[in-house]
C-alpha positions as CSV (number, residue, x, y, z in Angstrom):
1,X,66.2,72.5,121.5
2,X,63.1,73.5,119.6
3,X,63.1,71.5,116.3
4,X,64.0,73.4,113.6
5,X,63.0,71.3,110.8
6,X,61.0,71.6,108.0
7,X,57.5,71.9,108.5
8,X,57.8,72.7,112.5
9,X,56.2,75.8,113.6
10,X,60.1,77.1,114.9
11,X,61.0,76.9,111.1
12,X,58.4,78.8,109.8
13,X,58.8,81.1,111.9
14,X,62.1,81.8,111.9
15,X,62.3,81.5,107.9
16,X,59.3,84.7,108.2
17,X,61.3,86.7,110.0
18,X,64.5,86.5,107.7
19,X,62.5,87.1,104.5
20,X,60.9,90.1,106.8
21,X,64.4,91.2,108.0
22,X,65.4,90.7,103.9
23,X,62.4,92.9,102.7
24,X,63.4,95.9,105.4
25,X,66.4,95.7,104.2
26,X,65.5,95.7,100.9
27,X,63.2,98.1,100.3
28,X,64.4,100.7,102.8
29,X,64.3,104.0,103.4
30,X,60.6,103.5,101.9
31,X,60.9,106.5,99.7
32,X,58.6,105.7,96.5
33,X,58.2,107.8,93.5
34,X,55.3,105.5,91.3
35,X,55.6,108.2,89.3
36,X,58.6,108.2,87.6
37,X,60.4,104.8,87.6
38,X,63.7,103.8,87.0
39,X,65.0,101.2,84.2
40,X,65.9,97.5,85.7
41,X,68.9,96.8,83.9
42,X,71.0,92.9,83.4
43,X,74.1,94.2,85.3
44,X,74.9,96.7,87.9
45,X,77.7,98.4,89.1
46,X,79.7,95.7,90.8
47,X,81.7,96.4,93.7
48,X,83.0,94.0,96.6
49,X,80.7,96.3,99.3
50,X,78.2,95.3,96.7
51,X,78.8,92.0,96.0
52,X,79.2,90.3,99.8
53,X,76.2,92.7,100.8
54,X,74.2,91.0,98.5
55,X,75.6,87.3,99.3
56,X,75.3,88.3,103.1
57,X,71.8,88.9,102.8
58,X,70.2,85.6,101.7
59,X,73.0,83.4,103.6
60,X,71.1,82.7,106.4
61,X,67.6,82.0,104.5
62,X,70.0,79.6,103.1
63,X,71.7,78.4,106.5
64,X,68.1,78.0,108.0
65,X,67.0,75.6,104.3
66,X,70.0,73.2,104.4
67,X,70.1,72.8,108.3
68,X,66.0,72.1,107.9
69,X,66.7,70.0,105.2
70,X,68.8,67.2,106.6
71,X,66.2,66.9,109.4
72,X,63.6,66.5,107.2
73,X,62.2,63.5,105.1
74,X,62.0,62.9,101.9
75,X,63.9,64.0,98.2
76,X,66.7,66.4,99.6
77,X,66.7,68.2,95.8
78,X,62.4,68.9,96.6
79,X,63.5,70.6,99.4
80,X,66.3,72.3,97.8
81,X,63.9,73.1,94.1
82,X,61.0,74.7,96.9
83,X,63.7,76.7,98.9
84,X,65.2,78.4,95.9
85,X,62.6,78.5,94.2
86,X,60.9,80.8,97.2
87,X,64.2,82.5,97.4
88,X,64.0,83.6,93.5
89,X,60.6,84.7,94.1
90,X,61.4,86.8,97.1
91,X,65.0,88.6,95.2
92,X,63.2,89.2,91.8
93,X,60.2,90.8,93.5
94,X,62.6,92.9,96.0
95,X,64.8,93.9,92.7
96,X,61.5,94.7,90.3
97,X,60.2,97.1,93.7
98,X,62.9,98.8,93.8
99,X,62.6,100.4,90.5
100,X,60.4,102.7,92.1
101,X,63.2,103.0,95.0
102,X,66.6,105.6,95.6
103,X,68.2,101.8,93.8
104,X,69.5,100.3,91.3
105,X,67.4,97.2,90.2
106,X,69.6,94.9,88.5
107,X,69.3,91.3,87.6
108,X,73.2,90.6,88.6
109,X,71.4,91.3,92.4
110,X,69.7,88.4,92.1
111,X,72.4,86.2,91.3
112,X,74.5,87.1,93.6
113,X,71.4,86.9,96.5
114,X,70.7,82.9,94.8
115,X,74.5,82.4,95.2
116,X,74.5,83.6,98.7
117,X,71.0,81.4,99.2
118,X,73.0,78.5,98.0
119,X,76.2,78.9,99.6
120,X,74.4,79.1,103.2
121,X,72.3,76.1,101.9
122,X,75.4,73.7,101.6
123,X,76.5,75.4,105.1
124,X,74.2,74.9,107.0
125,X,73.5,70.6,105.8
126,X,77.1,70.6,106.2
127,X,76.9,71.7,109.9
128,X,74.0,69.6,111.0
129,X,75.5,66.6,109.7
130,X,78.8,67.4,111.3
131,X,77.3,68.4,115.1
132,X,74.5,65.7,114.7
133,X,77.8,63.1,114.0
134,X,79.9,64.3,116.8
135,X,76.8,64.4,119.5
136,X,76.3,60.5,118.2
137,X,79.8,59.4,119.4
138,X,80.0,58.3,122.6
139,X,83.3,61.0,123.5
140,X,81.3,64.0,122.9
141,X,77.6,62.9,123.4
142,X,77.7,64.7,127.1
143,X,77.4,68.0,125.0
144,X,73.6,67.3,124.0
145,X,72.6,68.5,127.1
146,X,74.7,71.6,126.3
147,X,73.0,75.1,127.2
148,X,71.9,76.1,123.5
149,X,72.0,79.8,124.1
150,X,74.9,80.1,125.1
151,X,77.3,80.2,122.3
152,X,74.8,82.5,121.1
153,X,75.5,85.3,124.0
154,X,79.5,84.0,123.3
155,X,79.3,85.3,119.6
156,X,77.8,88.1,120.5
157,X,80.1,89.1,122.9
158,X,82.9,88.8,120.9
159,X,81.1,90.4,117.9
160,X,81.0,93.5,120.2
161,X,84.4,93.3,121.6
162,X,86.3,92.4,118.1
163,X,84.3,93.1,115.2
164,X,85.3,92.5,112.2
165,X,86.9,89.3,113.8
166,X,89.7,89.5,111.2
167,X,93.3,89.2,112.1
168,X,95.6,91.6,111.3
169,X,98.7,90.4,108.8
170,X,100.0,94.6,109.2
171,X,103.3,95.1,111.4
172,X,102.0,98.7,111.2
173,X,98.1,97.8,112.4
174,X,99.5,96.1,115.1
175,X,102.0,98.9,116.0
176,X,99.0,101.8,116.3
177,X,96.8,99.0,118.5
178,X,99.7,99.5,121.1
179,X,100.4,102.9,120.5
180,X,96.7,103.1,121.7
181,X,97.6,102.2,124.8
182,X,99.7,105.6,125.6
183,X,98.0,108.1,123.1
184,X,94.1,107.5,124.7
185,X,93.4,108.8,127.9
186,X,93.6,105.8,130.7
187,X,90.8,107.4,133.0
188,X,87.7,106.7,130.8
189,X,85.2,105.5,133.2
190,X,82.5,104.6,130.9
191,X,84.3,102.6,128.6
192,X,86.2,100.8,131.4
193,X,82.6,100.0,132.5
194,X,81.0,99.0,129.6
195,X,84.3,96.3,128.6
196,X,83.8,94.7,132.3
197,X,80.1,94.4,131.9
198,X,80.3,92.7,128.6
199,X,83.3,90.2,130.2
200,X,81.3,89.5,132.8
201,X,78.1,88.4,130.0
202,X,80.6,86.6,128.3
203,X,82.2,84.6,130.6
204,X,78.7,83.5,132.6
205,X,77.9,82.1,128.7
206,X,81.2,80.5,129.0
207,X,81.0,78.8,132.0
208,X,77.1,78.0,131.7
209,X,78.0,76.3,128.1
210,X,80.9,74.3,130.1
211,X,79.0,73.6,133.4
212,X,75.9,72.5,131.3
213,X,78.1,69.9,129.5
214,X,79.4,68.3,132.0
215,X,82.6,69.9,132.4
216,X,82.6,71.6,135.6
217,X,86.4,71.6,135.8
218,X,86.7,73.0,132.9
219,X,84.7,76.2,133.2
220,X,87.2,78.4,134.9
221,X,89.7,77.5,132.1
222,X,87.5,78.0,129.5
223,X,86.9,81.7,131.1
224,X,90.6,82.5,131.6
225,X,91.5,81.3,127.7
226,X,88.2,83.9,127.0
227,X,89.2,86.6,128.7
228,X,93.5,86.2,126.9
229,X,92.0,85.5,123.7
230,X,89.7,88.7,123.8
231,X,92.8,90.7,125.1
232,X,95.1,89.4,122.7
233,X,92.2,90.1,120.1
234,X,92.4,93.8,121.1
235,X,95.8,94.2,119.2
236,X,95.7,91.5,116.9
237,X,92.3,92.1,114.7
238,X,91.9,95.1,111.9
239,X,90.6,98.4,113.6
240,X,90.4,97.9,117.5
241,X,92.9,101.2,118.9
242,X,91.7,99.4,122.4
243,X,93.7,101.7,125.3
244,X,94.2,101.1,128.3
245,X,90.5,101.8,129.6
246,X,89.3,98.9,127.5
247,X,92.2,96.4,128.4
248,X,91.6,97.6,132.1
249,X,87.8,96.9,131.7
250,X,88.1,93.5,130.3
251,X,90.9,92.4,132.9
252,X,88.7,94.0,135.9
253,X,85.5,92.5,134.6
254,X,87.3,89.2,134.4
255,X,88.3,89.5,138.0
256,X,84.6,90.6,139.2
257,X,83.3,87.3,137.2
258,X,85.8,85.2,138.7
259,X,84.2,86.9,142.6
260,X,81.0,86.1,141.5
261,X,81.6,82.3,140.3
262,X,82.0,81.8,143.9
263,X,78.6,82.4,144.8
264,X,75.5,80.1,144.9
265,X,73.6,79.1,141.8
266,X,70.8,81.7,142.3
267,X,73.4,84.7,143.5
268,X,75.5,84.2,140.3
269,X,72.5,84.0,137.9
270,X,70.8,87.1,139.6
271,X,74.2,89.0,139.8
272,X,74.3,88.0,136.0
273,X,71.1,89.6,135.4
274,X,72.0,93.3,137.2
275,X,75.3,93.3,135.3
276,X,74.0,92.9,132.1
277,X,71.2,95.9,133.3
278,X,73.7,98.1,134.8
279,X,76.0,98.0,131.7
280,X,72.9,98.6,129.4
281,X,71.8,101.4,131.3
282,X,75.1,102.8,131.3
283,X,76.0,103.1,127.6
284,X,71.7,103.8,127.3
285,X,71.5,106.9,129.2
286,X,74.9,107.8,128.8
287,X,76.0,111.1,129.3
288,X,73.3,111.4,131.6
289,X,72.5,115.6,130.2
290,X,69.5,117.3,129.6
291,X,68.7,119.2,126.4
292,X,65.5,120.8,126.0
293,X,63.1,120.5,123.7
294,X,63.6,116.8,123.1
295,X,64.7,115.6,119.7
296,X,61.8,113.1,117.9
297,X,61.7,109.6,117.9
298,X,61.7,107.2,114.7
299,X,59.2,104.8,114.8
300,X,61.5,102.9,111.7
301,X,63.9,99.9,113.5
302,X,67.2,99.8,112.6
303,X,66.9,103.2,110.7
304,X,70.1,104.6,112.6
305,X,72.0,101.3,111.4
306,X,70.9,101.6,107.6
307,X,72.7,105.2,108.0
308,X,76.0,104.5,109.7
309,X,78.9,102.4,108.9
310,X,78.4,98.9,109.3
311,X,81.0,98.4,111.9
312,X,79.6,100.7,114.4
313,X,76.1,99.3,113.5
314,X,77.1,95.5,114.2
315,X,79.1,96.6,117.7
316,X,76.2,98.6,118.8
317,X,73.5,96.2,118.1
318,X,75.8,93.1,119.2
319,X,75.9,95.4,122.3
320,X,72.2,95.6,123.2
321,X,71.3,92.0,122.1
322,X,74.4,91.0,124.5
323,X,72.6,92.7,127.6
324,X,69.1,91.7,126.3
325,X,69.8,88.1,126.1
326,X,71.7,88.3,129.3
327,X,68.7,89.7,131.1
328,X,66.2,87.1,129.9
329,X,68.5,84.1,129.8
330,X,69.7,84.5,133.2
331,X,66.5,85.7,135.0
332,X,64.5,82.8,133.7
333,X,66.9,80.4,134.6
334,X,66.9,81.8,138.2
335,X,63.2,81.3,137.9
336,X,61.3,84.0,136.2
337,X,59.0,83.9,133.8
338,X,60.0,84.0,130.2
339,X,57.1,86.2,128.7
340,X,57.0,88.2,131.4
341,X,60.9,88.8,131.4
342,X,60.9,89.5,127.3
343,X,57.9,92.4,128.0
344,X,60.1,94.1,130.7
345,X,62.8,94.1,128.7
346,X,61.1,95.2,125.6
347,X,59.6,98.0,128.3
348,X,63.2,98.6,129.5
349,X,64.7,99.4,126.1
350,X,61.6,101.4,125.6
351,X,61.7,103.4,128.7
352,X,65.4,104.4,127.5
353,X,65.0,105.2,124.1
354,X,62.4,107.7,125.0
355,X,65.0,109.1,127.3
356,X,67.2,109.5,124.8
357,X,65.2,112.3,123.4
358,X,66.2,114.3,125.8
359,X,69.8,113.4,125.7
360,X,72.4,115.0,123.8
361,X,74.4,113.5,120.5
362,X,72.1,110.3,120.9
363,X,69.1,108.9,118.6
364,X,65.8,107.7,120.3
365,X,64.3,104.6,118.1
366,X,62.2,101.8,117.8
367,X,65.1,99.3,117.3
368,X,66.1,98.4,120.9
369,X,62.4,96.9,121.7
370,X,62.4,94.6,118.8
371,X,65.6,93.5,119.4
372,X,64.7,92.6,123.3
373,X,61.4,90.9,121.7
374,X,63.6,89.1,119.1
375,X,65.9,87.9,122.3
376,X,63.2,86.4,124.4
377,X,62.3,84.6,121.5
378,X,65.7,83.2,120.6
379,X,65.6,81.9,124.3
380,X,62.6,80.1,124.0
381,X,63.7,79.0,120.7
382,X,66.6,77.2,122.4
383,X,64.8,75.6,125.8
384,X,64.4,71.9,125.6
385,X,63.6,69.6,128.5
386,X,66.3,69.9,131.3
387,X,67.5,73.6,130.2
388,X,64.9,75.4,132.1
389,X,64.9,77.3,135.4
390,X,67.0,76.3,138.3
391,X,68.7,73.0,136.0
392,X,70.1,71.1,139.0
393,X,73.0,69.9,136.1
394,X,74.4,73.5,136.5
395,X,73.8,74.0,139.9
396,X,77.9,74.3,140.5
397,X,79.8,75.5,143.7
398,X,77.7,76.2,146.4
């Protein structure tokens, strides 16, 4: 993997876009009024929403400083001082612009955005020191040579399928998961079809992350305990009300993954690939009818996702980055090349948001492309000698 320490060119740029992602955040919708305003005050109004939003958002500027820092040589408190010190720089400046903002600028922000800074500081040293001890000992050192995007496509996929991630403690929020199960409709095709696709994203990053690790034998384990744990998930985490179409499309996804496995090396990565573009297309240019004239097109990413809650937000964009990353991932490891497959995909997503303007109930927008571009570059991010194309390590079953 791509150091990621600091002073190393993946660093900075990974610490740019953060602050950039911070600032969008920030300082959106962009409405100014110069003219008139408002009073920065010591202490907002405080709620939780508030509160973790504000935590959330500096965390992984944080994660990014403490993992950096116990690469790095030298003074761990200079790199700490320089880190919050550019952190204080960047939430003071954000709070003071948005006096002229629909905000409230409040100085209580800013603690709360340091105390999420430090909190994803100690996080993040903590977790390099921990996975750079465990790859040391001889046990578990097979699992350097571990496909690093992987787990990345794994979260994501279950950040789709079971966002918030939060078990349920409710007898009663259990209950109305299975009384899902007989109050949806069972014959909804484009759910059942969207659920299989993801299973079938999921469980190539399952068995990719086992295979590249050394554990062949373990891979088709590690996919069944997936695919129960995601089902179980379904009735056991706040706010799923799955059905039958999306217990159907998991199970029958997990089936058509378990097919594939069988083929060669190249077959599986390349079926992979037009899974992950099938499913896209289908929730992209779903429900495939005209309207006319065509709605406009924001040019401002993540504008629908500022708007809406934040769990249909997370699920949708967890979605896309899902197929995204399954597109480039597995077509460059079947041989393609990785610029070239992060500007067809960026053209892909392109291609269907423009669509979208002539679709009914659905928002055409700018977000999709960066997302595909941010994708590619997470994969190159996490090459490293002997992760590349056609890896004879996770060559398989013939």
């Amino acid at each position: 993997m791509k150091t990621v320490d600091a002073g190393s060119r993946t660093f900075g740029v990974s610490v740019g876009l953060v602050i950039l992602l911070i600032v969008y955040g920030s300082l959106y919708p962009f409405r100014w009024n110069f003219a008139e305003p408002q009073a920065f005050i010591w202490i907002g109004p405080v709620g939780w929403v508030d509160l973790v939003e504000n935590v959330l958002l500096f965390l992984p500027l944080g994660v990014l400083a403490g993992w950096a820092c116990r690469g790095s040589a030298g003074p761990r408190w200079r790199h700490f001082s320089l880190g919050i010190l550019l952190a204080l720089v960047v939430a003071g400046s954000l709070q003071w612009l948005q006096k002229y903002l629909p905000r409230t600028p409040a100085l209580s922000d800013v603690v709360f955005n340091m105390a999420g800074y430090g909190l994803g500081w100690f996080w993040g040293g903590v977790a390099r020191s921990r996975i750079g001890h465990v790859l040391q000992s001889e046990r578990h050192r097979h699992w350097t040579h571990a496909d690093r995007f992987a787990p990345a496509l794994i979260a994501l996929w279950l950040l789709a399928e079971l966002y918030p991630l939060i078990p349920t403690f409710d007898v009663s929020s259990v209950v109305q998961n299975v009384k899902s199960l007989w109050q949806q409709p069972i014959w909804q095709p484009r759910r059942m079809g969207l659920h299989a696709g993801m299973t079938v994203m999921g469980l190539t990053a399952v068995a990719q992350l086992a295979r590249s690790a050394g554990l062949e034998h373990r891979a088709r384990q590690w996919a069944l305990m997936a695919v129960l744990m995601v089902l179980a998930g379904n009735f056991l985490v706040v706010d799923q009300i799955p059905g039958v179409a999306v217990l159907a499309g998991i199970a029958g996804g997990g089936l058509l993954w378990r097919w594939m496995d069988g083929w060669t090396e190249g077959a599986r990565w390349g079926a992979a690939a037009s899974v992950a573009l099938a499913t896209y297309l289908l929730e992209a240019l779903w429900p495939l009818q005209w309207r006319d004239p065509p709605a406009a097109m924001s040019w401002l990413p993540f504008a629908s996702s500022l708007s809406t809650s934040v769990q249909s937000a997370v699920t949708v964009r967890a979605f896309e980055c899902l197929c995204f990353g399954t597109i480039i991932w597995s077509t460059v490891r079947h041989g393609a090349l990785l610029v070239g497959m992060t500007v067809c995909t960026a053209l892909l997503a392109f291609a269907c948001e423009w669509t979208q303007r002539y679709l009914p109930m659905r928002t055409a927008e700018i977000t999709s492309v960066w997302l595909a571009l941010g994708m590619g570059w997470l994969v190159s991010v996490c090459s490293s000698p002997g992760h590349g194309p056609r890896d004879k390590r996770t060559s398989g079953r013939p």
